[in-house]
LUMSE-238885 format. One record per residue: residue number from 1; x, y negated, z of N, C-alpha, C, O in turn. Coordinates in steps of 0.2 Angstrom, whole numbers. Atoms other than C-alpha are relative to their C-alpha. Layout:
N
MIDO, pos, n_X, n_Y, n_Z, ca_X, ca_Y, ca_Z, c_X, c_Y, c_Z, o_X, o_Y, o_Z
MIDO, NUM, X, Y, Z, X, Y, Z, X, Y, Z, X, Y, Z
...
***
This chain:
84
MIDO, pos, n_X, n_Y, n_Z, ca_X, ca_Y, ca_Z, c_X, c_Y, c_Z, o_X, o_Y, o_Z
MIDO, 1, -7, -2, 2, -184, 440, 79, 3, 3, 6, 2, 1, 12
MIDO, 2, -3, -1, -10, -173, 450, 92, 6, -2, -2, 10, -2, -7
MIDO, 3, -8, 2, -1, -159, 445, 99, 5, 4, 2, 11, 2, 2
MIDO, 4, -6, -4, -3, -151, 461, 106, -3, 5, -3, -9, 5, -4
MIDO, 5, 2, -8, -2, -151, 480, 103, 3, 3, 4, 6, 0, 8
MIDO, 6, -3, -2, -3, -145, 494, 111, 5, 3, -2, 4, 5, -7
MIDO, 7, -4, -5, 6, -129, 504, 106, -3, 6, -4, 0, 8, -9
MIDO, 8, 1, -6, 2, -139, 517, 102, -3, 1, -8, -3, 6, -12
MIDO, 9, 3, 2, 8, -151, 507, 88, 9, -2, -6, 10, -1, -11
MIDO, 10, -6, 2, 2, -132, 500, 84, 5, 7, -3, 11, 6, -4
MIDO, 11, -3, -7, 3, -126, 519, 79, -3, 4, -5, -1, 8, -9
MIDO, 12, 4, -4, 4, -141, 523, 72, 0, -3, -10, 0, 0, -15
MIDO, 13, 0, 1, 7, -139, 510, 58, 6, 0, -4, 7, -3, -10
MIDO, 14, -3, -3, 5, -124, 518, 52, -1, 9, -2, 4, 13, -3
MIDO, 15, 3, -7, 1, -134, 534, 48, -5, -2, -6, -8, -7, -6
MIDO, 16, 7, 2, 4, -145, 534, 33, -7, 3, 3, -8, 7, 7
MIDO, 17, 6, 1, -3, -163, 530, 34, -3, -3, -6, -2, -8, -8
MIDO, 18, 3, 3, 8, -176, 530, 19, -2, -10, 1, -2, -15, 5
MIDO, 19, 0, 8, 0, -178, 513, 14, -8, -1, -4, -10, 1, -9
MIDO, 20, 7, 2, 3, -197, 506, 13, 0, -1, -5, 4, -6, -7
MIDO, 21, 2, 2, 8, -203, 506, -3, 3, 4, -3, 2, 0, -8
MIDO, 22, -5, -1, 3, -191, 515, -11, 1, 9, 3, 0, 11, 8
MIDO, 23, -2, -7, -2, -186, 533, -14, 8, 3, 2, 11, 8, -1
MIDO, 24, -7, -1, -4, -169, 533, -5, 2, -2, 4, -1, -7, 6
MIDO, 25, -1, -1, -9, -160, 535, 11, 7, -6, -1, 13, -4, -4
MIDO, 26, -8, 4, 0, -146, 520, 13, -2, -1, 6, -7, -1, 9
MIDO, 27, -2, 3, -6, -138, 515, 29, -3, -4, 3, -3, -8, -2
MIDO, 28, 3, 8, 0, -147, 499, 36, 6, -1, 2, 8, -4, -3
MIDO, 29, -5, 4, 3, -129, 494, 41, -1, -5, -5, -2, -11, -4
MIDO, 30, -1, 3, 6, -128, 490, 22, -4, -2, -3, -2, -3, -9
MIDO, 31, 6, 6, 0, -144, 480, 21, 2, -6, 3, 0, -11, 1
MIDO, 32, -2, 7, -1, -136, 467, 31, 4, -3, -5, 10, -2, -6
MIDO, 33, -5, 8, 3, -133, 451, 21, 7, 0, 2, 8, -3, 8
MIDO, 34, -6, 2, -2, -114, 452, 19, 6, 4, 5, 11, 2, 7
MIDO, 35, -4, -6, -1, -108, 468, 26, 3, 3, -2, 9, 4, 1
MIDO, 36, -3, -5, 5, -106, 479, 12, 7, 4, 3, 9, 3, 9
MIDO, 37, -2, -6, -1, -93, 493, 12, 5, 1, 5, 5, 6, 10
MIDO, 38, -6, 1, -6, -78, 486, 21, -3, 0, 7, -2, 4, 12
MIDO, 39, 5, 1, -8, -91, 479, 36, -2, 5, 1, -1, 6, 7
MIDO, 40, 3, -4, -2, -99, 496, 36, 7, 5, 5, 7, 8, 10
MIDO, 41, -6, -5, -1, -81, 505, 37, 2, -2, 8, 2, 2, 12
MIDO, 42, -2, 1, -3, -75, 494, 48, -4, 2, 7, -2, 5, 12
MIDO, 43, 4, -3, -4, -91, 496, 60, 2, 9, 3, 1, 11, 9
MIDO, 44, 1, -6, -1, -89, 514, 59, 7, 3, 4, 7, 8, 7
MIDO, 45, -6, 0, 0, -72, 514, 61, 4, -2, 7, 9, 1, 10
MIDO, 46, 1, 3, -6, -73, 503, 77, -4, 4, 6, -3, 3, 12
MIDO, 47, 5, -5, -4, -86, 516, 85, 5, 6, 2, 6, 8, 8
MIDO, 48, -3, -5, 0, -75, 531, 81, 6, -2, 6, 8, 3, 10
MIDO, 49, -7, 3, -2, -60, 521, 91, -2, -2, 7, 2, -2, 11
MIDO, 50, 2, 3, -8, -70, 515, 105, -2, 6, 5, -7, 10, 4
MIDO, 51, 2, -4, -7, -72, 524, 123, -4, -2, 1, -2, -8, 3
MIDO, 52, 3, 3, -3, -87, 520, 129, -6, 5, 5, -12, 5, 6
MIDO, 53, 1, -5, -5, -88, 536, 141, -5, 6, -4, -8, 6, -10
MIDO, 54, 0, -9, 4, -92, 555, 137, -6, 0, -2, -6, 3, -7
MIDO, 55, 8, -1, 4, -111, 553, 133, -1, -2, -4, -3, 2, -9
MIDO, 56, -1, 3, 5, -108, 540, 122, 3, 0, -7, 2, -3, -12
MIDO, 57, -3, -3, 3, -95, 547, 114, -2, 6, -7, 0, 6, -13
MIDO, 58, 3, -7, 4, -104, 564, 110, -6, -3, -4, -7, -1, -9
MIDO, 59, 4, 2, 4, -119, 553, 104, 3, -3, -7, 1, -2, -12
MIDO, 60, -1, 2, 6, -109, 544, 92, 5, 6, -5, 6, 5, -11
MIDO, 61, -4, -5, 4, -97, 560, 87, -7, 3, -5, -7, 5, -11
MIDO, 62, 5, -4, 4, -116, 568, 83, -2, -4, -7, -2, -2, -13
MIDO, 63, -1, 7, 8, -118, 551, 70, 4, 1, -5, 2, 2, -11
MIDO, 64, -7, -1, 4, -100, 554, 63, -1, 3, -5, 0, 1, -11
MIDO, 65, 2, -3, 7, -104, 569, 55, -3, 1, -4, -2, 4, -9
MIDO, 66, 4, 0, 3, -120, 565, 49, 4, -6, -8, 3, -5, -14
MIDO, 67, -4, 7, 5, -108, 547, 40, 1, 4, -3, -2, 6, -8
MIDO, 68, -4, -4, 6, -96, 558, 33, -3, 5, -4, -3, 3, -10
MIDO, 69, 4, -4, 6, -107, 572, 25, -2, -4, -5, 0, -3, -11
MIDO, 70, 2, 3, 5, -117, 557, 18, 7, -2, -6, 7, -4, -12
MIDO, 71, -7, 5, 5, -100, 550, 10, 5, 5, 0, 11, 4, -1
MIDO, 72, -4, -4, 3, -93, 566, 7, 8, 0, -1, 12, 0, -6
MIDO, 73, -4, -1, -3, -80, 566, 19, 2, 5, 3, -2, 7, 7
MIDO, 74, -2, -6, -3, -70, 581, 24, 7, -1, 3, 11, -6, 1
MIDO, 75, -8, 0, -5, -53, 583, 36, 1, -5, 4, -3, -9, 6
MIDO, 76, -2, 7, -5, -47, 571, 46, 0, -5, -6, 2, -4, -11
MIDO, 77, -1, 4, 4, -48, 554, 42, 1, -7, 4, 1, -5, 10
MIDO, 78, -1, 5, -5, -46, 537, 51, -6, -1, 2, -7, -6, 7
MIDO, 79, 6, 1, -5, -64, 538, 56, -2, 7, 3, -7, 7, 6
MIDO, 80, 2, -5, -5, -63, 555, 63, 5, 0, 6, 11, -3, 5
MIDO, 81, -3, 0, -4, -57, 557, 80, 6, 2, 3, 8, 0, 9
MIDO, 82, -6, -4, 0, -42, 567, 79, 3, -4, -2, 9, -2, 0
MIDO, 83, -3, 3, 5, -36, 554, 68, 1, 1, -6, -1, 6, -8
MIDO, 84, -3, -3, 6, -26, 555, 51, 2, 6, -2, 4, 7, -7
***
């Protein structure tokens, strides 16, 4: 079992990603027991909002637009950068 990741696995699991066995691509976020939509929003929500300097930034704006495509999000919104 591990006990940490990195920010960068912790960005990745709000991106989808086929799910073994199975012919479709969900989040692992929303594989955690006890998550679901809210936890997932809020996680994403929390990324969008946090500084955590320019590299990291642009790593996780490149995620953003992949979330939003998937959930068929356009314009601003509280989890894009510009805000509402």
């Amino acid at each position: 079992m591990q006990d940490q990741i990195s920010l960068r696995e912790f960005m990745d699991m709000c991106v989808d990603a086929p799910v073994e066995g199975l012919d479709f691509m969900m989040s692992p976020l929303l594989r955690v027991y006890g998550v679901g939509k809210i936890g997932f929003w809020n996680v994403v929500n929390s990324l969008t909002n946090l500084d955590m300097g320019s590299r990291c930034n642009q790593e996780w704006q490149k995620r953003l637009v992949k979330v939003k495509e998937k959930w068929g999000i356009t314009g601003k919104t509280p989890y894009s950068s510009a805000g509402p």
